[in-house]
Legacy VTK file of the C-alpha trace (Angstrom):
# vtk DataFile Version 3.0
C-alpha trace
ASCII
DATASET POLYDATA
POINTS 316 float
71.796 91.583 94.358
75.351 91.634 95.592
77.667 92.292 93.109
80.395 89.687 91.979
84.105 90.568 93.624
87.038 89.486 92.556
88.605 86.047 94.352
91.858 87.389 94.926
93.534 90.390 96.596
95.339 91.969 94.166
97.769 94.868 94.457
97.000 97.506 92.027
93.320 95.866 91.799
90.877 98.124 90.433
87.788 97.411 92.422
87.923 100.776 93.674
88.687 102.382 90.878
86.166 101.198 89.164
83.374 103.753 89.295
86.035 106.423 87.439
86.795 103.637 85.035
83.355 102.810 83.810
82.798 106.183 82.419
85.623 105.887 79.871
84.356 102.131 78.453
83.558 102.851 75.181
80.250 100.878 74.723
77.267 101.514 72.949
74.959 102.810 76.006
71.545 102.551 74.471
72.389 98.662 74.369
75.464 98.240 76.466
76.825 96.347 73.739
80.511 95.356 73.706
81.116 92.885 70.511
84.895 91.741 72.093
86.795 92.683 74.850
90.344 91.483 75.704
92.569 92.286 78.892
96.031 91.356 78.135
96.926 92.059 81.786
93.890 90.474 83.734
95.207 90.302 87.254
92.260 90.428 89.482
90.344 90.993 87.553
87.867 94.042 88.850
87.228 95.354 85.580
86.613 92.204 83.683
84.115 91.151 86.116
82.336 94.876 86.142
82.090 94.289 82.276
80.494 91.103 82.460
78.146 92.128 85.008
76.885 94.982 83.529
77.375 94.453 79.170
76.152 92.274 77.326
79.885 91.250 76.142
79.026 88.470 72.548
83.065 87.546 73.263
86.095 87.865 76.053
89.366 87.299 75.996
91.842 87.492 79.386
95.635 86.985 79.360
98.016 86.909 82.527
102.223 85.606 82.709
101.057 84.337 86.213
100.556 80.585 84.893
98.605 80.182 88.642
96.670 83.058 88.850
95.281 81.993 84.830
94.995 78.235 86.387
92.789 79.656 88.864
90.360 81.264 86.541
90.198 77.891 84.423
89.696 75.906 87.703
87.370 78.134 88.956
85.551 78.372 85.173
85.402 74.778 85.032
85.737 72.700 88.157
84.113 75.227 90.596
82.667 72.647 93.326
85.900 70.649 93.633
87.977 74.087 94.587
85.409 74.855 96.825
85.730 71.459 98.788
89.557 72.183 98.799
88.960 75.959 100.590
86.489 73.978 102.710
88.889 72.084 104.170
91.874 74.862 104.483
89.163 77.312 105.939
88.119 74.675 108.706
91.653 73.474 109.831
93.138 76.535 109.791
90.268 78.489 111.930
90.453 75.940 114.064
94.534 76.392 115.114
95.968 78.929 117.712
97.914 82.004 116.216
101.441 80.056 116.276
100.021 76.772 114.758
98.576 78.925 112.216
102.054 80.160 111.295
103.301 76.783 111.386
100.187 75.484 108.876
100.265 78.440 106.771
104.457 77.693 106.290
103.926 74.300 105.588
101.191 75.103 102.985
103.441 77.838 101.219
106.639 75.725 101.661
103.999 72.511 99.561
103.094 75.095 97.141
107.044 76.195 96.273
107.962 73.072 95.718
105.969 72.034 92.302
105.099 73.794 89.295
102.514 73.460 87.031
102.485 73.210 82.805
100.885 75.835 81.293
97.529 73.736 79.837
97.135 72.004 83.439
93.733 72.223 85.313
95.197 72.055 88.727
92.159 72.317 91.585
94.646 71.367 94.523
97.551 74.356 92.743
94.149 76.900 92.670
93.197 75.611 96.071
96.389 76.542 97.826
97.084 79.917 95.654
93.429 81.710 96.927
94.430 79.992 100.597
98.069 81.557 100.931
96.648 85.053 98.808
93.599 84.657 101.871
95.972 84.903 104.444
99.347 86.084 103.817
100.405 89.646 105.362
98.539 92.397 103.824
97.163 89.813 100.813
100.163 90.506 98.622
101.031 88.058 96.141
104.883 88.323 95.497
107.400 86.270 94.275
111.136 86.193 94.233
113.527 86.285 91.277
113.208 81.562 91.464
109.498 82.288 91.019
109.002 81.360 94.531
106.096 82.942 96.606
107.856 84.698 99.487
105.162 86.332 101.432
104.711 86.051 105.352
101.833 84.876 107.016
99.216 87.444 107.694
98.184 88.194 110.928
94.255 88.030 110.383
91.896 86.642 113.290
88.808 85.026 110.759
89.954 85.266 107.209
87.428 84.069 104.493
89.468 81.591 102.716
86.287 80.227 101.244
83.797 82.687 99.705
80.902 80.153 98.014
78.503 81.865 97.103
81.144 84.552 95.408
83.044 81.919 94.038
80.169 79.883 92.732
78.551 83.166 91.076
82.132 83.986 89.384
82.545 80.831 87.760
78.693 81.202 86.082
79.824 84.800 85.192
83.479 84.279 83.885
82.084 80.740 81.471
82.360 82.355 78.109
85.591 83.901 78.949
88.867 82.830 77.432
91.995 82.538 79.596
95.066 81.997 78.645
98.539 82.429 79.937
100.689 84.406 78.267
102.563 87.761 78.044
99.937 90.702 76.377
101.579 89.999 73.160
99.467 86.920 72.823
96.586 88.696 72.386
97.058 90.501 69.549
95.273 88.061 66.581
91.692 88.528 68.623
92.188 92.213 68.519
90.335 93.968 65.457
88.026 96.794 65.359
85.625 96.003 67.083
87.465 95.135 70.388
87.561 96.579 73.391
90.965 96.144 74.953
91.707 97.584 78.472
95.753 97.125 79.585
96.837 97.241 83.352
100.326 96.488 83.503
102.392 96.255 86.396
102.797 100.021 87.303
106.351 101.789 86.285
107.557 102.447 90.182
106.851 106.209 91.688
110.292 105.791 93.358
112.785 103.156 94.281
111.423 102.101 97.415
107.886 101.901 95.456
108.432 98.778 93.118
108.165 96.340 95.953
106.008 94.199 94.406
106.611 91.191 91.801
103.960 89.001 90.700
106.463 87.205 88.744
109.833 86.431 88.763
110.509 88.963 85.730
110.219 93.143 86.422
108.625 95.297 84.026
111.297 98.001 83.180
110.844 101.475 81.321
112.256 99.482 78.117
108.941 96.963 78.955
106.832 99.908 79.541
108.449 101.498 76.120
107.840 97.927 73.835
103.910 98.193 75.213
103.276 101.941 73.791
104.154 100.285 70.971
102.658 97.788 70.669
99.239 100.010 71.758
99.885 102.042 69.086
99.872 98.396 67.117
96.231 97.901 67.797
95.504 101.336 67.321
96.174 101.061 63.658
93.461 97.991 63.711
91.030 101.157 64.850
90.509 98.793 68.387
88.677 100.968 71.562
91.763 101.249 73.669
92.429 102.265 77.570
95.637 101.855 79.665
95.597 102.695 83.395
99.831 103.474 84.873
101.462 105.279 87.753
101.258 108.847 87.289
105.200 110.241 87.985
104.152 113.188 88.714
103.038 112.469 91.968
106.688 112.612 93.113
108.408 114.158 90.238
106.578 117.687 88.503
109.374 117.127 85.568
108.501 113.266 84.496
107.019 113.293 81.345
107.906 109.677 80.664
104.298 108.584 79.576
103.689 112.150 77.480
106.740 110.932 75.575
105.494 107.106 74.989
102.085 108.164 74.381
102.127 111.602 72.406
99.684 111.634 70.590
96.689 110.159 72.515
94.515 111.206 75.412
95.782 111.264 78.657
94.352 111.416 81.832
94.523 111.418 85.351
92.174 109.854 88.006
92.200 109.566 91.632
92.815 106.556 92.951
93.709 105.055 96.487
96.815 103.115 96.762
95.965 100.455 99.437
98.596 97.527 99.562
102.126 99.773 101.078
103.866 98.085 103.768
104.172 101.268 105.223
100.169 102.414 106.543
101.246 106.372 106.004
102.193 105.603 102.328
98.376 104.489 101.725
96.008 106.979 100.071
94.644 109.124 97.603
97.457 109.925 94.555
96.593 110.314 91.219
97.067 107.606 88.084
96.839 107.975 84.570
94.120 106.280 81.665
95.574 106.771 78.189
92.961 106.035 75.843
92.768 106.329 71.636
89.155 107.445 71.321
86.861 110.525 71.728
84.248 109.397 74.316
86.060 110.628 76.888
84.288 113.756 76.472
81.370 112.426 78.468
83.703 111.874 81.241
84.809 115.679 81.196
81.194 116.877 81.110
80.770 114.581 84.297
83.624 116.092 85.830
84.990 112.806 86.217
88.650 113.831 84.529
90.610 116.144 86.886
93.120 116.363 83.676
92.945 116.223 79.781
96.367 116.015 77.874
96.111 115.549 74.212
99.261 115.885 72.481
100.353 115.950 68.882
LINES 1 317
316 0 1 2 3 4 5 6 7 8 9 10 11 12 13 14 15 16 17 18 19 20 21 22 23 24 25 26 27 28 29 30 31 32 33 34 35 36 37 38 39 40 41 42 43 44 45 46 47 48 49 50 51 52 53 54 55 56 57 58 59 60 61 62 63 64 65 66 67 68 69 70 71 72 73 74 75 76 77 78 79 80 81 82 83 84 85 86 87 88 89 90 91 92 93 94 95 96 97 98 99 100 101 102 103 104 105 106 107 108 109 110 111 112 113 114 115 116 117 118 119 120 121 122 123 124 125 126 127 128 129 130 131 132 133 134 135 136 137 138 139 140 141 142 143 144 145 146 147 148 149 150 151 152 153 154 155 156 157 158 159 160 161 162 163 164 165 166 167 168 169 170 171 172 173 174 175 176 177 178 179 180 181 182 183 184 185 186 187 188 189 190 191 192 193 194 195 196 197 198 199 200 201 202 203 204 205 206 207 208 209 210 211 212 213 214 215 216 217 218 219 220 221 222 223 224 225 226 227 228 229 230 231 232 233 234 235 236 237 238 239 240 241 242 243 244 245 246 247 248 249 250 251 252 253 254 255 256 257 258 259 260 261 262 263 264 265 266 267 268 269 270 271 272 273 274 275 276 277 278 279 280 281 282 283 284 285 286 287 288 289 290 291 292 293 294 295 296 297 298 299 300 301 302 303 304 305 306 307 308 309 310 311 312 313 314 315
């Protein structure tokens, strides 16, 4: 069967990361068991929905700030046929127009969306509805926002974009039912942490160089001082003996001397993966760098045996 894909493009999504990730999950194997697991940066959500689909996961927590990318989880959770009827209709009309009257209907869409907001406990199906539509076919499927928390992104310039994936979408919301989401900075989910969570952190990436950090998917940045109060806060849950992994921006890719995450981390594992960076405005500055997975726990030893660590760095 075809496997489940996230409903969003998402940069620094992990759906292609994900066969390098999946040998670091710290699950029983003999019964791919995980008791909780809790993403306090959800995003996309790749590696939530490779848990689900292949663990038997008892509980799961998922946290995002974007109050409309959480809303369309919920909606899509709990009010899955009524989205689908709103894509339905988006799809069809906007299939339908010539290249400029798709500008002009994708504008007015974005221009609807900007001009409302949403409270944080609202199940919004028409908000949801034109969120997946403008991530479906704005340029290069970025979702960005500018310092009013107003998405800013141009129009894409895609011939047949599926704005309305059913049989994804209607497979997703069976998957994701037992899931908790809730908006909220990764703070929020420390009181379902203990030890015997799983807790897997993607935060927005610390920049590889000015030009880099192009990307907001809220109004507020994530600074080194953010990146700084998170170590700590890992090291937190690591006192509550939780299974924890954190995937960053290796620096090294562009600077040999940056040991900025050896510093906030001594003391834990730390690794680096390839990965393929695939939203850049620029086509030359997509490929194959390397990123780092900081984890507190020993089963990355597997992975090595595998050969599927091209570094170890444990410091003390």
């Amino acid at each position: 069967m075809e496997s489940i894909k996230p409903f969003v493009k998402w940069a620094g999504g992990k759906g292609s990361l994900i066969p390098q990730l999946k040998k670091f999950y710290p699950v029983e194997l003999e019964n791919n068991i995980i008791n909780k697991y809790v993403e306090p940066f959800v995003g996309g959500g790749a590696v939530l929905i490779n848990i689900l689909q292949n663990y038997n996961v008892k509980e799961a927590y998922a946290f995002d700030i974007n109050k409309d990318l959480i809303n369309c989880y919920n909606v899509i959770k709990e009010n899955v046929e009524e989205l689908i009827k709103e894509l339905e209709i988006k799809e069809k009309a906007f299939l339908e127009l010539e290249n400029e009257d798709k500008q002009v209907y994708f504008y007015n869409i974005r221009k609807g969306y900007n001009s409302y907001k949403i409270n944080e406990d609202e199940l919004n199906v028409k908000r949801a509805g034109e969120f997946i539509f403008l991530n479906r076919t704005c340029f290069n499927g970025l979702y960005r926002v500018n310092k009013n928390g107003e998405f800013n992104v141009p129009c894409g310039k895609y011939k047949n974009p599926c704005i309305c994936d059913t049989n994804n979408l209607t497979r997703l919301s069976l998957l994701i039912k037992n899931v908790n989401f809730q908006y909220g900075d990764y703070s929020k989910s420390e009181k379902y942490i203990d030890n015997n969570t799983f807790v897997y952190f993607d935060p927005p990436y610390r920049p590889l160089s000015i030009t880099s950090g192009f990307t907001s998917y809220t109004k507020e940045d994530f600074s080194d001082e953010n990146q700084k109060e998170l170590a700590e806060f890992f090291k937190k849950l690591d006192k509550k003996e939780a299974k924890l992994m954190l995937s960053n921006s290796n620096p090294k890719n562009t600077n040999k001397k940056d040991n900025f995450f050896e510093e906030i981390y001594k003391g834990f594992n730390i690794n680096e993966v390839s990965a393929k960076r695939m939203i850049n405005s620029n086509p030359n500055g997509r490929g194959e760098i390397s990123e780092l997975l900081i984890t507190n726990y020993e089963e990355i030893n597997k992975c090595i045996q595998e050969g599927f660590i091209l570094k170890k760095v444990v410091l003390s």
